[in-house]
C-alpha positions, 0 to 999 in steps of 0.5 A, spaced: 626 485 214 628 492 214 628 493 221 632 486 223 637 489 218 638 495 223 638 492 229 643 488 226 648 495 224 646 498 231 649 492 235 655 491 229 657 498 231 661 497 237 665 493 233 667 497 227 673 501 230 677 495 233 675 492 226 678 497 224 685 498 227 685 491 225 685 492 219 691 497 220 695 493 224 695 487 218 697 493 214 703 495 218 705 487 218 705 487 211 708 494 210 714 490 215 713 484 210 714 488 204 720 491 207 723 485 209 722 481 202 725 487 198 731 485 203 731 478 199 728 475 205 722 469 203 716 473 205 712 474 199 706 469 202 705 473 208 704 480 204 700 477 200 696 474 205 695 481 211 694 485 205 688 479 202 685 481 209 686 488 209 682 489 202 676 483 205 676 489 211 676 494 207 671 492 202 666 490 208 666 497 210 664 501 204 658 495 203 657 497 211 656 504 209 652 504 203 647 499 206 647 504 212 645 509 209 640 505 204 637 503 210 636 511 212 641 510 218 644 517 219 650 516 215 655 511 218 662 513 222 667 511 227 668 517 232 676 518 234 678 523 239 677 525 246 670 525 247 672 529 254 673 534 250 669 534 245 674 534 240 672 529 235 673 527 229 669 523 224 671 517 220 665 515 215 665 508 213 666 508 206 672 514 207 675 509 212 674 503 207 677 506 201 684 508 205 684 501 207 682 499 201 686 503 196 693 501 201 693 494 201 692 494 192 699 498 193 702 493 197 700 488 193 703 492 186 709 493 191 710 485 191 708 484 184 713 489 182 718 486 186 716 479 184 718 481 177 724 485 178 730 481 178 736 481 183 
């Protein structure tokens, strides 16, 4: 079982940096969003929903790093950088989950602040 869930990790690997910038990407959209409904547009939905997805992602890579390193896997990470010139900077899982994390609660905080201020 230990082992499937391994292989399992290997090969999920390759897929952790686009994840990643997807989940920068639904943040972007509802900092837009945000933007755009503390211009008195109806966008409250769309915030709600990009910054939901982004809290799932973020979530999912702190749980994929500690089970990583339950698993006795070096500690996991996305390498960013060029790798031509070795110059490499490493983003581990949980550090780059907790950013995604903590960025989409402060959209959500924004658009309930919004949501209860009157205009």
């Amino acid at each position: 079982m230990r082992e499937t869930m391994l292989q399992m990790m290997q090969k999920m690997g390759p897929f952790m940096g686009p994840m990643f910038w997807t989940g920068v990407v639904f943040l972007g959209i509802g900092a837009v969003f945000l933007l755009a409904r503390f211009l008195n547009a109806n966008t409250g939905k769309a915030v709600s929903w990009s910054s939901s997805i982004v809290i799932i992602l973020g979530l999912f890579f702190v749980v994929a790093h500690f089970m990583g390193t339950y698993l006795g896997m070096d500690t996991p990470f996305i390498a960013f950088g060029d790798v031509a010139t070795f110059d490499i900077i490493k983003g581990d899982f949980w550090m780059l989950g907790a950013g995604l994390f903590v960025s989409a609660v402060f959209l959500k905080i924004l658009l309930k602040m919004k949501g209860s201020v009157a205009v």
